[in-house]
C-alpha atoms as one frame of an Amber mdcrd trajectory, in Angstrom:
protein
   0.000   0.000   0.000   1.125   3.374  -1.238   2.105   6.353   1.543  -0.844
   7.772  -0.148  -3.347   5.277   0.274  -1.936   4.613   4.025  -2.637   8.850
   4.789  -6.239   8.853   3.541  -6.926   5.407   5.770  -4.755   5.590   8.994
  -4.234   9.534   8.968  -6.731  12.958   8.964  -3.579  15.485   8.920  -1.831
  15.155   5.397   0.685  16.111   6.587   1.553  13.503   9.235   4.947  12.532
   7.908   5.946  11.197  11.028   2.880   9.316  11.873   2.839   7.653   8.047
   6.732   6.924   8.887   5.356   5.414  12.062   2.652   3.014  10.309   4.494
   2.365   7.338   7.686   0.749   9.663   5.033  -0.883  11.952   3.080  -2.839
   9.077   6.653  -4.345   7.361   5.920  -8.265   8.848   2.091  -7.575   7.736
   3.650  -6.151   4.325   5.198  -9.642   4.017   2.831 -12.045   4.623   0.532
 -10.241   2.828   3.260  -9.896  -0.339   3.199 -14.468   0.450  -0.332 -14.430
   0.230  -1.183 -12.241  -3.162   1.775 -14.365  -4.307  -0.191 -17.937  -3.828
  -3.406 -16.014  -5.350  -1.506 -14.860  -8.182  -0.455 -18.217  -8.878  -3.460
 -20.171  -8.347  -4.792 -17.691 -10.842  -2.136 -18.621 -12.984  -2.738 -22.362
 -12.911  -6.407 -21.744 -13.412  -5.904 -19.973 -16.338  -3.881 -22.057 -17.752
  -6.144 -25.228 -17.110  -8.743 -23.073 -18.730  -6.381 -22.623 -21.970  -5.506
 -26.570 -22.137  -9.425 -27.716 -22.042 -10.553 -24.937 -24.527  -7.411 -25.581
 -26.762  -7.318 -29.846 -26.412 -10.810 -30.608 -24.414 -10.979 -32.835 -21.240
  -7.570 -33.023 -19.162  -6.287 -36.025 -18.114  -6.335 -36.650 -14.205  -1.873
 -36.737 -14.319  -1.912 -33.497 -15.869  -4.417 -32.068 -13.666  -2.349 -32.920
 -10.837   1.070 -31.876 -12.572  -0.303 -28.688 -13.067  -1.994 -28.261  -9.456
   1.798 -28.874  -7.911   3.972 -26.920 -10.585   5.177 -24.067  -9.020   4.835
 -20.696 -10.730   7.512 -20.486 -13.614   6.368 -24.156 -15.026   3.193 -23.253
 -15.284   4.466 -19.889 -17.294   6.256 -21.610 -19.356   3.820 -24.279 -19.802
   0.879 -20.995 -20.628   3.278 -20.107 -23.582   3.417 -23.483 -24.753   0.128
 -23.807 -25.493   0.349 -21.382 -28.074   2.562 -24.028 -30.545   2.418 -27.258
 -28.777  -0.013 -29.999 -30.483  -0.975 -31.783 -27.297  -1.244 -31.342 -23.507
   1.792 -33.905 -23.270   3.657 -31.520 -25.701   2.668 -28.537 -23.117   3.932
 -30.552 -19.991   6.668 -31.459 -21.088   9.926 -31.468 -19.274
């Protein structure tokens, strides 16, 4: 969250410096986890759009590469969502 965004919602007197100073430091282990946790919904978005692209492109997935997919971790499955732009099969998508 933006200095900004943090004086409208923690502070009435724009120009609490010191106070936003104050939050901001405050909030770093929050800033974290919640950095970890857009991080998992950014790649469960990922994966889902990319098991959306497989069915449309090849129709019904096959259990193994429903599962491959659900425990790639996020650069596979990028590099598996650009596949799927030349590759003639799910295998050919998956592939190591």
């Amino acid at each position: 969250m933006s200095i900004d965004a943090l004086r409208g919602r923690y502070c009435l007197n724009p120009d609490g410096a010191d106070t936003m100073n104050k939050i901001e430091n405050e909030e770093a282990p929050m800033r974290t986890m919640l950095d970890a946790v857009l991080d998992m919904g950014e790649e469960r978005a990922m994966k889902r759009l990319v098991r959306q692209l497989l069915e449309a492109r090849f129709g019904e997935l096959p259990a193994e590469a429903i599962a491959r997919l659900g425990k790639a971790d996020a650069g596979t499955v990028e590099r598996w969502g650009i596949r799927i732009l030349t590759a003639a099969s799910v295998a050919e998508v998956l592939a190591d």
